[in-house]
N, C-alpha and C positions, 0 to 999 in steps of 0.2 A: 785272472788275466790270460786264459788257454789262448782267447781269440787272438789278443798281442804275438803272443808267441808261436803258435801256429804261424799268422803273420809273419813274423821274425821267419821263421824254418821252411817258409814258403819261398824266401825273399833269398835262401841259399840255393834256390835252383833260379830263379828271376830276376834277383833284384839285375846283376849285372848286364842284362837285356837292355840296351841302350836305343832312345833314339836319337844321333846326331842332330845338333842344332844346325849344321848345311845340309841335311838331310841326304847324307849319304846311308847307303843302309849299313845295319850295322849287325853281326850275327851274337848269338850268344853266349855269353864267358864263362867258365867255368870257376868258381868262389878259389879253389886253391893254385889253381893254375897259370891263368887267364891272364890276370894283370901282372906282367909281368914290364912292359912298359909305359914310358910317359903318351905313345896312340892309346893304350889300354886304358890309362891313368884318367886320357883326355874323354875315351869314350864313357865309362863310369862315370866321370863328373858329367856329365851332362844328364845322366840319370836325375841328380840333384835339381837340376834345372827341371827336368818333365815334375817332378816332386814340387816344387816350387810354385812352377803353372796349374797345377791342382790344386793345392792348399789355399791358393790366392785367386779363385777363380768361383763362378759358380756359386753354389749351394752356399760352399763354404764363407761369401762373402756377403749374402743378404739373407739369410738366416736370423741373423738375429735382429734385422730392422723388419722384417716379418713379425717377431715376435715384439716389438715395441710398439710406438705409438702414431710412426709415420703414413700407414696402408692399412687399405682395406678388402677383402676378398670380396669377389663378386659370385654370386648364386648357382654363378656356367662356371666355375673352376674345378667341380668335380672334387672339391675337398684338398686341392693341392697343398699343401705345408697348412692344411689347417689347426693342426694338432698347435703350431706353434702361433698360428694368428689367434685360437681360442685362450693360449696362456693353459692350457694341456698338455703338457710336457711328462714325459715318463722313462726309464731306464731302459725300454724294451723298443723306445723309436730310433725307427732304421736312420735315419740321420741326425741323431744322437753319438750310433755306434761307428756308424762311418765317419763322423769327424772325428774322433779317437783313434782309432783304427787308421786313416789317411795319416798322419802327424806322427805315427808310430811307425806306422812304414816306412816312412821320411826320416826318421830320426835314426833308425835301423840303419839304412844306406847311406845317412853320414857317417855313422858309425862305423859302418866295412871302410868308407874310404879314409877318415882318417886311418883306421887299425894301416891300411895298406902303403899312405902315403910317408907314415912312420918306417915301414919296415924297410923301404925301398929308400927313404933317405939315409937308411942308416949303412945301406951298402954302399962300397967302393964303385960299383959299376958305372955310376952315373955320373953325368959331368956338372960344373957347380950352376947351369943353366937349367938342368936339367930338374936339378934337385929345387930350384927357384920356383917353376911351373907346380912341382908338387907339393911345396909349401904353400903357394897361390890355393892349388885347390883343397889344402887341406884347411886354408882358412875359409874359404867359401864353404867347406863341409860344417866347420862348426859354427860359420853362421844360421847354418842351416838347422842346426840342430840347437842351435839357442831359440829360433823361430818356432818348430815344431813345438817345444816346451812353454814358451810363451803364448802360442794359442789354447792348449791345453791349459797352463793355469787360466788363462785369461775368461776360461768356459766352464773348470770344471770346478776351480776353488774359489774361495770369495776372496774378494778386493781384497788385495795386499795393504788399504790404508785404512779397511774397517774390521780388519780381525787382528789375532796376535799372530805376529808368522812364524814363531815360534812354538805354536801349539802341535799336538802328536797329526800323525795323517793330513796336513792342512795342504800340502799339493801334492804333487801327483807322484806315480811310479816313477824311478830316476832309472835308464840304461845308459851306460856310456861304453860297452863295448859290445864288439859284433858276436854274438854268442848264441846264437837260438839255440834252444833246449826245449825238452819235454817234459822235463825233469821239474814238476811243480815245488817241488821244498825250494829252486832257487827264484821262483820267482818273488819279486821286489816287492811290498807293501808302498803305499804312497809314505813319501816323505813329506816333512815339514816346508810349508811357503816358502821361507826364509832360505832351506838348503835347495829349493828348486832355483829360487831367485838367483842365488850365488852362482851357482854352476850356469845360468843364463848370461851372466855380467860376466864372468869367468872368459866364456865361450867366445861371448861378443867382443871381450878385450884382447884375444890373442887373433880373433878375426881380421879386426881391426888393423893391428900388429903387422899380424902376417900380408894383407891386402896395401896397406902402405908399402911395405919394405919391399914387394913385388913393381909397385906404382914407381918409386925411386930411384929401382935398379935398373931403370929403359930397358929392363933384358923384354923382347919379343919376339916371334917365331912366326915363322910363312904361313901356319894355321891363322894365327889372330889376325895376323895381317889379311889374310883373304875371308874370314869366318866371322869376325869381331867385328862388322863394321855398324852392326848398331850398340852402342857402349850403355844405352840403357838396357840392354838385356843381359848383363853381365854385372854381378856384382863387384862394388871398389868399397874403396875404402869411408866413401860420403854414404855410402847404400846405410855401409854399419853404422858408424854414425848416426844418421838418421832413425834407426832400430833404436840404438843406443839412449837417446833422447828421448822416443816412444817411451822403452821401459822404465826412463828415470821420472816420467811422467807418472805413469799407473800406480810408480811407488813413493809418490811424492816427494823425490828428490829431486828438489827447485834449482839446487846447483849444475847437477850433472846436466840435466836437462836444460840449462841456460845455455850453458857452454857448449853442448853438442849441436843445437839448434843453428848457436849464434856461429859456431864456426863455420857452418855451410853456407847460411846466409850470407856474411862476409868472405866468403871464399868467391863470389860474383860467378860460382859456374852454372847453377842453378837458377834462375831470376825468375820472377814469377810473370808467365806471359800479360802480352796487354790483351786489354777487353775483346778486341778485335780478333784475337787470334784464339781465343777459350772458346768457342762451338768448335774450333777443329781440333785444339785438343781431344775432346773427347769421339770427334765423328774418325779423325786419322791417326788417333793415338801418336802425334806428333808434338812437341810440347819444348821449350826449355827450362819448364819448371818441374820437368819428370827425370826422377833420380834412380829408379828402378821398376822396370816393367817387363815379366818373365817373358819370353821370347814366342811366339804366337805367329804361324802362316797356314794357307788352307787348308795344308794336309796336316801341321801338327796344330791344334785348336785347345783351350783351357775352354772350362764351363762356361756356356752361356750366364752374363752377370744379366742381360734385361729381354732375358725370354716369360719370368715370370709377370714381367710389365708391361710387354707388346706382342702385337702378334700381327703375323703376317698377313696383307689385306686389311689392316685395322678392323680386326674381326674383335670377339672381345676379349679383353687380359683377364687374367688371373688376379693381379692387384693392381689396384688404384692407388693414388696419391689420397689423403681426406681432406677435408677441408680444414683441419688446422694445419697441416703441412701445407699447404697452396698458400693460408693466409702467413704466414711464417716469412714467404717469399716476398707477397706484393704488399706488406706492411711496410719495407723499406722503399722506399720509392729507386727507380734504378737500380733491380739489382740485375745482374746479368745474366745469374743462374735461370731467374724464372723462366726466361725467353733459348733459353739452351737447354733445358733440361726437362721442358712441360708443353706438352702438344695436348689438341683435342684429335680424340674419334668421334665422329659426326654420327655414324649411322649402326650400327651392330645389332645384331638382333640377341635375345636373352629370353627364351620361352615365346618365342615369336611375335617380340615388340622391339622395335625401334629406341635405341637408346645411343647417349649422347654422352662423354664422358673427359676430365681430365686424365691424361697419363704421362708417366715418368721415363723421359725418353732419353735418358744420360747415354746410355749405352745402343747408340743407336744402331750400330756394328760397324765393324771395317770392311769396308770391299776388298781390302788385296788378304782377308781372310776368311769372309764370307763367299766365298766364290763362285760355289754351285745355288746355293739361296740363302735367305739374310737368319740367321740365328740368333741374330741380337750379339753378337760376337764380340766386345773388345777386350785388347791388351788390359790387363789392369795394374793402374799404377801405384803399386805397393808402397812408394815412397815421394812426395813431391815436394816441392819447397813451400809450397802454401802451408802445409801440415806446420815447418818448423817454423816460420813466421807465428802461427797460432800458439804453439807451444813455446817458444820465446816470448810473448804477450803474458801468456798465464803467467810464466814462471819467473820472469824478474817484476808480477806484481807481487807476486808471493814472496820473493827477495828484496821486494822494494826498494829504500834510499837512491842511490844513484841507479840502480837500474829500472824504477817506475817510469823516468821518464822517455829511457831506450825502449823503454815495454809498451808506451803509449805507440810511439810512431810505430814501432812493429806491428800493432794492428793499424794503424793511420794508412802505412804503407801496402795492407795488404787488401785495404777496404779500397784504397782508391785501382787496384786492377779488377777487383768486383761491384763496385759500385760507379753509375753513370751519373758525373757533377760530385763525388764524395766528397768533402771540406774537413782537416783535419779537427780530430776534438779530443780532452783534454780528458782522460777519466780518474777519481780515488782509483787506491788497489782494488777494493773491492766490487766496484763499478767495473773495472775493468775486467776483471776475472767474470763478472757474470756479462759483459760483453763478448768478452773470446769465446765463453763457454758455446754461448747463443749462434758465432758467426763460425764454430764446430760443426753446431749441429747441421746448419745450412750446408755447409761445405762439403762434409762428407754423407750425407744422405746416399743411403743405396750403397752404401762402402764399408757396413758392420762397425765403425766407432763409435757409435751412441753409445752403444751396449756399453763400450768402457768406461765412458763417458758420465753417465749414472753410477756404474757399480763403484767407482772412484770415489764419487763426490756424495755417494749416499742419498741420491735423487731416485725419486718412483717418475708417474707417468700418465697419463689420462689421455685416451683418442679421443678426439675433437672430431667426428665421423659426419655427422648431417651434415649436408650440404644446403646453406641457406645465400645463393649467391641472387637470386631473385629473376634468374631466368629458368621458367617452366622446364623445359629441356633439358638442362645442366642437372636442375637441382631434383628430377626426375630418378637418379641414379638412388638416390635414397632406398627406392622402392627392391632393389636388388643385389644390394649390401647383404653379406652376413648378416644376422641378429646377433648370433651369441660373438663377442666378444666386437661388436660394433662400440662398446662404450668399455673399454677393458680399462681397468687401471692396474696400477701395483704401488704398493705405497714402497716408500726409501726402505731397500733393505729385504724386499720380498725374497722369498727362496729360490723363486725361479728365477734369480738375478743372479743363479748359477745351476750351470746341468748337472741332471745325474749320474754319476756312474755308469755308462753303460752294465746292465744285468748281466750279459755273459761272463764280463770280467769280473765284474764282484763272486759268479757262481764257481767261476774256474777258479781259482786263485785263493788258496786258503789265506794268504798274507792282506788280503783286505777285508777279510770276516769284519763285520763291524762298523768300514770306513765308504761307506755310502753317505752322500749329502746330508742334510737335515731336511724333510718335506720329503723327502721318496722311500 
């Protein structure tokens, strides 16, 4: 794990490099020095924030629907992420290492700020307002670093509900203090699932905690008040929550996950928009069913999530939607996605022929952050109230008795803002579960949950690639489809329904001799 720690020892002359969310500039702080106040305090956490818009942006968000069943590369992409559309996957790919590496970074500089927000609470100097702010951001830090770990396991170990999590190396390396070293005897061997999970619930419970008793205390400051005025790009206490629910999901804890779901639900702050108003959701990143969306303007941008779907002048993409995703959509009669999220390009050329194509237009960008030209640019919304509708569905079927029938209308209720004329209906638990599962998959297309979604539920995968729609032109696209992994499957349970180790780490780091995936 050299490259971590390098990492790490890099991040004591960097990490503290802030860019302010009002975009004030902001110079750089010295690791022993620097922070010495709650400006200081304010400028680091926002660090956390640029960490955040990274990890949930980009690469790092449709990666793994690349590698699943939804898309297909086209012949002019030059090989882009093909390594992951072939089902090619190996310890020595660069975006392998950079998701590791990005998450460690992350978890490093929650690290310094808790270490710091601790030391400074513990002094006299500070007044009891003062010290409120840095408990605030000391819960934000560990939610931050309950996230980094959760993506991590969520990539690098297998489902939490198809291994024992108890077994030796089963998640990942655990840091919880700001400590960069070179000194390989100290670095960490993976721990056990079970002790990753912990420390994640741990994190997310004092988040929690801490982000409440900040909400409570009305304490506010002329910063938040002039800097804070979008509340979705600021984590609270519904953000965790919602996290909170995620992970009692993957680990099939039906309870936690009821209640964390349901409490937002009924909390009425969140509502899931009407039909009318979901294309601008995603065109203005505007929404009242978005509970967390890292903070995004023209000069500070997170990864393009649908540059690898569009391209400017409807020239040709890099992937397509296939024809079993398309038909996925217009199976349902009325649904609203397909007509918000699917466009054709008419004309492209691809070896100097004319070609005619469906595409995946969710991310269509924002103008007030695309500015200078369109990148495919949006906000991404980490957290919305549709998610916990869905997960409230699953999980009081799987609790059943008197919550089946709260669990029906949670999905009844979340069909009728995506579906045009929906009429509610009445499902078994099991009917139901494999309905939610299905109006998931719809849902977050282009947003990396499948991936969980299967390794959870012990589901493989089969692209549904030709296109037989019976118009010449459409169904023309055939001809310029990848071959190799045009018909990819994986059956329940395949290896690569977890990454590798990145190779550097394994070769640096004598404490994981041995604990590389199974298949690499």
């Amino acid at each position: 794990m050299k490259k971590l720690y390098i990492s790490m020892m890099l991040l004591g002359a960097m990490a503290f490099s802030s860019c302010d969310m009002d975009l004030k500039p902001v110079g750089t702080l010295d690791e022993e020095t620097a922070i010495q106040s709650t400006q200081d305090m304010r400028k680091f956490r926002n660090t956390l924030y640029t960490n955040l818009r990274s990890v949930t942006s980009g690469s790092y968000i449709y990666l793994t629907d690349i590698q699943l069943d939804g898309f297909n590369g086209l012949i002019s992409n030059g090989n882009n992420l093909s390594d992951f559309s072939y089902g090619q996957i190996y310890p020595t790919n660069s975006s392998v290492t950079g998701y590791w590496s990005g998450n460690y970074v992350m978890i490093s500089n929650a690290n310094a700020l808790i270490n710091k927000a601790d030391l400074l609470s513990a002094t006299s100097y500070f007044t009891d307002e003062e010290k409120m702010a840095f408990a605030r951001y000391k819960g934000e830090a560990l939610f931050t670093r309950a996230f980094g770990y959760f993506n991590l396991v969520e990539h690098f170990s297998k489902p939490y509900t198809q291994t024992d999590p108890n077994a030796a190396a089963s998640g990942v390396p655990l840091v919880t203090t700001y400590d960069p070293t070179g000194d390989q005897t100290k670095y960490p061997g993976r721990a056990t699932l079970a002790e990753t999970y912990a420390l994640i619930d741990a994190d997310l419970q004092a988040a929690y905690d801490a982000l409440k008793a900040y909400e409570e205390s009305g304490y506010t400051d002329k910063y938040t008040e002039t800097y804070e005025t979008d509340k979705t790009a600021y984590l609270t206490s519904y953000a965790v929550a919602a996290m909170q629910a995620r992970v009692a999901l993957v680990k099939g804890d039906w309870q936690t996950a009821w209640d964390k779901a349901t409490s937002i639900i009924t909390s009425n702050k969140y509502k899931l928009v009407l039909r009318s108003a979901y294309t601008r959701m995603w065109k203005n990143d505007t929404g009242t069913e978005i509970i967390f969306q890292p903070f995004m303007s023209g000069k500070e941008k997170g990864g393009s999530n649908g540059g690898v779907f569009q391209k400017k002048d409807e020239t040709d993409p890099y992937y397509i939607p296939n024809y079993g995703t398309l038909m996925m959509f217009v199976e349902n009669e009325g649904d609203i996605r397909y007509d918000a999220w699917f466009t054709t390009y008419n004309d492209f050329l691809i070896e100097g022929e004319s070609y005619k194509a469906y595409v995946f237009c969710k991310y269509p960008g924002n103008v007030a952050i695309n500015t200078t030209e369109n990148q495919f640019i949006n906000k991404t919304k980490v957290f919305r109230t549709s998610e916990m509708y869905l997960i409230a569905a699953e999980a009081g079927a799987h609790l059943g008795g008197d919550k089946l029938s709260q669990a029906n209308q949670y999905l009844n209720d979340f069909c009728k803002k995506r579906y045009t004329g929906y009429k509610d209906k009445t499902y078994s638990a099991a009917e139901l579960i494999k309905q939610t599962l299905a109006e998931r998959k719809r849902e977050f297309l282009g947003e990396g949950m499948l991936w969980s979604d299967l390794r959870r539920t012990n589901q493989g995968f089969q692209r549904i690639s030709n296109f037989d729609i019976g118009d010449p032109e459409l169904d023309k696209i055939n001809n310029v489809m990848f071959s190799v992994g045009k018909n990819l499957k994986y059956e329940a349970g395949d290896y690569r329904f977890t990454w590798p180790i990145p190779k550097d780490e394994i070769d640096s780091n004598p404490q994981m001799k041995g604990q590389q995936n199974p298949g690499y």
